[in-house]
N, C-alpha and C positions, 0 to 999 in steps of 0.2 A: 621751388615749391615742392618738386617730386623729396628732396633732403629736409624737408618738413614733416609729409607726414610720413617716411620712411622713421624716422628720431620719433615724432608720435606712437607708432608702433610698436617700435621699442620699449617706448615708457609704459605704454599697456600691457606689454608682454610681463615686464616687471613687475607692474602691479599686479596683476594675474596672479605669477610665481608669488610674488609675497604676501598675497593673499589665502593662497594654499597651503603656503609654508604657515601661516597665521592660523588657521584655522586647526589644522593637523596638531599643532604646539598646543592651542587650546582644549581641543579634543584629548589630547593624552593628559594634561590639568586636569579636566575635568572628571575624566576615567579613573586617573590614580585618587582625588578625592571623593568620589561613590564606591571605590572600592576601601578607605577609610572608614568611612559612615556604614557602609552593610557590613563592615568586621565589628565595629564597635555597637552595631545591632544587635548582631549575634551574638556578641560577648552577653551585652545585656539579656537578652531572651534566656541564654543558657549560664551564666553566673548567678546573675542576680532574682530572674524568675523561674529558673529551672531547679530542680534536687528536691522535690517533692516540699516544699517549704510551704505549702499550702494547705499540709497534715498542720503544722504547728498555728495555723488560724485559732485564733480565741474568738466568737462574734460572744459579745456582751448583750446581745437581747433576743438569741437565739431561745427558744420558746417562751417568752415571755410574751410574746403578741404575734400567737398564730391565727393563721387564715380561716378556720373553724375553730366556732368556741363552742362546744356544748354547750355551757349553761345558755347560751344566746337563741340558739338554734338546736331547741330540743324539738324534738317531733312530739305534736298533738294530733291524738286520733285515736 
């Protein structure tokens, strides 16, 4: 019985380690892909939204319907 659960032990010891080892493996996956996606972030933020491209905006109803209109809101008195 005592070569029972001494073999038991064992196999716990294992799963342990290879749980460890599992978890570690997974961790550096997961590390090396969030350090993909915040590269490919910043690409985006500073290629694609960065270099002042925001001068070259056209708004098409840009004073066409401001927030005061005189003739609406003329002062009587």
């Amino acid at each position: 019985m005592t070569s029972f659960f001494l073999f038991l032990s064992k196999v716990f010891k294992w799963s342990f380690g290879f749980f460890e080892t599992f978890g570690n493996v997974l961790n550096w996956i997961l590390f090396a892909v969030c350090c993909v996606l915040f590269t490919y972030w910043c690409y985006v933020l500073v290629a694609t939204l960065g270099g002042d491209k925001d001068k070259d905006y056209y708004s098409p109803t840009e004073g066409k319907n401001p927030y005061y209109d005189p003739t609406i809101y003329k002062k009587e008195g």
